[in-house]
C-alpha positions in Angstrom: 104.6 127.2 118.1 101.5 125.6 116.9 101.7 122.3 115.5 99.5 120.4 113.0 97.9 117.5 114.0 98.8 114.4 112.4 95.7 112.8 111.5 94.5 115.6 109.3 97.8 115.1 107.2 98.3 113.4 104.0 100.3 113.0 101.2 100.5 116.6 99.1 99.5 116.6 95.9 102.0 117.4 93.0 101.8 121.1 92.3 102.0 121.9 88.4 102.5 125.7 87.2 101.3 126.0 83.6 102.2 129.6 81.8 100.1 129.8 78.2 98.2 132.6 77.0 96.0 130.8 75.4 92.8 130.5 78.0 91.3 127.2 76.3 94.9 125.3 77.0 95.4 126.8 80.6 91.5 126.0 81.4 92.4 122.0 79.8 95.1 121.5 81.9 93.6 123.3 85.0 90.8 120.8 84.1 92.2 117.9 83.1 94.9 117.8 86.1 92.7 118.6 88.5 91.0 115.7 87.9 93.9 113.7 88.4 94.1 114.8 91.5 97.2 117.9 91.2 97.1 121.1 92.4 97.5 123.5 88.9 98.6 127.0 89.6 97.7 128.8 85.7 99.2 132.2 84.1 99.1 133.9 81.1 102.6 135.3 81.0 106.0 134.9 82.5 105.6 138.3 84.6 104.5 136.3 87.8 106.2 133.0 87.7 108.9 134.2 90.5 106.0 135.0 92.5 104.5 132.4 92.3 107.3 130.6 92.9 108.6 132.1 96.0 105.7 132.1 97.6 104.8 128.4 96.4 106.5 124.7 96.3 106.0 124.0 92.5 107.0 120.6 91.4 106.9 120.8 88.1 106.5 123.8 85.3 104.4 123.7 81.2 106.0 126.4 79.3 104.7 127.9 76.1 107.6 128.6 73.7 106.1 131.9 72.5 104.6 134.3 74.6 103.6 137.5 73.7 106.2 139.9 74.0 108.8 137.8 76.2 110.5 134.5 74.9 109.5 131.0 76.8 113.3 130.2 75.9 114.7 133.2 77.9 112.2 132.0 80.5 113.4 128.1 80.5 117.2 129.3 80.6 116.7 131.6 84.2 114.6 129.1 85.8 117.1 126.3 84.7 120.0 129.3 86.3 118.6 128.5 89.8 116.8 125.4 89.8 116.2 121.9 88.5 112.5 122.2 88.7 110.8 119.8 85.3 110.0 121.8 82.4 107.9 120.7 79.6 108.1 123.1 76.3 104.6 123.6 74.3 105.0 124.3 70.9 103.4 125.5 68.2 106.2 124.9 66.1 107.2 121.6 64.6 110.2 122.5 63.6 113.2 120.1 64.5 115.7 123.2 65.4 112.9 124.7 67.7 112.7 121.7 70.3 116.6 121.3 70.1 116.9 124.2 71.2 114.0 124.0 74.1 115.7 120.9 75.3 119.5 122.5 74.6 118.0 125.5 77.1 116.9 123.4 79.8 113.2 122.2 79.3 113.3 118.4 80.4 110.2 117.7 77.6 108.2 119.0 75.2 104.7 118.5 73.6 103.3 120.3 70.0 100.5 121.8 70.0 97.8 120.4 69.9 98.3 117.8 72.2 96.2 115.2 73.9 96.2 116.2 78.0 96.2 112.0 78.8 100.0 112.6 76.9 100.7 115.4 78.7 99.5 113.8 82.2 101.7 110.6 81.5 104.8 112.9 80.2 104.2 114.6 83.7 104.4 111.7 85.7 107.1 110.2 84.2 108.9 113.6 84.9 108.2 113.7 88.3 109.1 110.0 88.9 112.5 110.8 87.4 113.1 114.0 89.3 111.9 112.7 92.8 114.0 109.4 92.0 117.2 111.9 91.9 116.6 114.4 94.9 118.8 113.2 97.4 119.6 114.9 100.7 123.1 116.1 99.2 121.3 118.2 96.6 119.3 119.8 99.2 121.9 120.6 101.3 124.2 122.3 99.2 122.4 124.8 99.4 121.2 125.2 102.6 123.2 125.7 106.4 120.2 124.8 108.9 116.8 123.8 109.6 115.3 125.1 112.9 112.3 123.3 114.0 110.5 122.9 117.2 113.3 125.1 118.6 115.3 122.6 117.5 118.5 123.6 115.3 119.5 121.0 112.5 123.6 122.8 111.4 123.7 121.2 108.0 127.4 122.2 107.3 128.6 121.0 110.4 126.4 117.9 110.1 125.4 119.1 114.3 121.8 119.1 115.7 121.4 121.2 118.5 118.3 120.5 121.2 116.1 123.2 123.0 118.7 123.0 125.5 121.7 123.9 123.6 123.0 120.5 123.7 124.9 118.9 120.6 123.1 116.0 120.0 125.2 113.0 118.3 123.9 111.8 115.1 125.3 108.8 113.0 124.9 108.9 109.3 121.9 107.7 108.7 119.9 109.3 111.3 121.4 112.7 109.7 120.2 112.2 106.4 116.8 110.8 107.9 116.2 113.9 109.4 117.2 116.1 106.8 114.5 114.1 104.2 112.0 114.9 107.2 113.1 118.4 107.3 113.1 119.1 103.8 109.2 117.5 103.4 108.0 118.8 106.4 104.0 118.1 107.3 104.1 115.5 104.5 103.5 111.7 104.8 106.2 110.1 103.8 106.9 106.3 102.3 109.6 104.0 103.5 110.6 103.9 99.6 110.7 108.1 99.6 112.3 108.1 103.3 115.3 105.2 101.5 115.3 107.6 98.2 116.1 111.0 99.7 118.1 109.5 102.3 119.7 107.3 100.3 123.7 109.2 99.8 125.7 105.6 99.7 124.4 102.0 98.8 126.0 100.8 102.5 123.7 103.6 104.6 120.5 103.1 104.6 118.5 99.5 103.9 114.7 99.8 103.5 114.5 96.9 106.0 116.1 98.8 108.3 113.8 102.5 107.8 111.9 101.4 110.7 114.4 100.6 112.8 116.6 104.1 112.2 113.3 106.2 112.6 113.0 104.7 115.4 116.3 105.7 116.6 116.2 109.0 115.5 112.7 109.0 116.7 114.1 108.5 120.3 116.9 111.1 120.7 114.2 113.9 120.0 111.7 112.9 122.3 114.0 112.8 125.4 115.0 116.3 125.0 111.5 117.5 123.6 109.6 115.7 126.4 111.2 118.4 128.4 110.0 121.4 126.9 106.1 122.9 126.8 104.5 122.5 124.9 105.4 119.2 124.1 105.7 118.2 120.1 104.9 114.1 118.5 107.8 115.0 116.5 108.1 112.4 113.9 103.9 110.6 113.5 103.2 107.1 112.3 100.8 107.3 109.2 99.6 103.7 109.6 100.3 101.9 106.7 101.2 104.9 104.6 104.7 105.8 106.1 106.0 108.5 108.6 105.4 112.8 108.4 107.5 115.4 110.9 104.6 117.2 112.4 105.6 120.8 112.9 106.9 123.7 110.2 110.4 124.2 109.4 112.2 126.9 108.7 115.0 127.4 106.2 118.2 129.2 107.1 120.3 129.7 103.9 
């Protein structure tokens, strides 16, 4: 399996999906995001947003209400069916009953056209604060039974890891949820504070003081089975000063 090497590794940008078919707004917020440093995937109708999003990670979705010949409510109310991915609304209308019923359908925010993109960039930050701050490893892991990485198998229902070698590798708590928040952001950097967030199930688990210290720990159980095997995986990096990444793909068995 090849891996990725560690140094050319950073921090992934927040990837927005904006559907409007009006090309001035989708060109703006390409624009204006882009400039802010996010990744903007644009559309001009609903057809293609579950392509898009099986085939990419989007963190966030900008809806138009009215599209032509499909409704951005009927839209909202699938999406929100299978996922709790942040929606923001644009509307044309100002009418009150019209963003009730955006929010009512599942759309986290909304904005009236026309609207100033420095509001919509802050109203998308303050999203994405709020939805990272509440994905936790449970969420996650509802819905999935194992990772397999590395040859590595991580049985999320039996809370078991299994090495290279078949063994059943013992995990306490903490170490478990650890690795699933590495599993479930694989190849990206991530902070103490992210690592204490998704790992975080119960106030009594996981300290930030003490990050360094379980990583460490969990750190050590992989490399003395992986140091066996060829070739031979830095499973869990060091981003100096930045925070920790798992170095090698994942995949998803649900």
């Amino acid at each position: 399996m090849t891996t990725t090497s560690p140094e050319k590794l950073s921090a992934a940008p927040a990837h927005v999906l904006v559907v409007d078919d009006d090309p001035s707004i989708r060109q703006m917020v390409v624009d204006y995001l882009g400039d802010n440093e996010m990744q903007v995937t644009a559309l001009a109708s609903g057809k293609e947003i579950a392509h898009v999003t099986g085939r990419e990670m989007i963190d966030l979705l900008i809806l138009d209400l009215k599209l032509p010949g499909e409704s951005g409510m009927d839209i909202a109310r699938g999406i929100r069916a299978e996922s709790n991915m942040p929606i923001i609304m644009l509307t044309g209308c100002k009418e009150e009953a019209d963003r009730v019923m955006a929010l009512e359908l599942g759309a986290d925010d909304y904005l009236t056209k026309p609207f100033s993109p420095r509001e919509l960039l802050a109203r998308i930050r303050s999203l994405l604060r709020r939805s990272r701050a509440h994905e936790t490893v449970a969420d996650g892991l509802a819905k999935i039974r194992a990772y397999r990485f590395a040859s590595w198998e991580l049985n999320v229902r039996l809370r078991r890891l299994k090495s290279p070698e078949g063994e059943v590798i013992a995990l306490r708590n903490a170490e478990f949820n650890l690795l699933a928040a590495f599993l479930a952001s694989p190849q990206r950097v991530l902070t103490r504070e992210q690592l204490l967030s998704m790992s975080h199930l119960h106030d009594d688990e996981v300290y930030d003081r003490a990050i360094d210290t379980q990583v460490g720990r969990l750190r050590k159980k992989l490399e003395e089975h992986d140091a066996r095997q060829e070739p031979r995986h830095e499973l869990i990096h060091t981003e100096r000063g930045a925070g920790y990444v798992l170095t090698v793909p994942v995949e998803v068995v649900r």
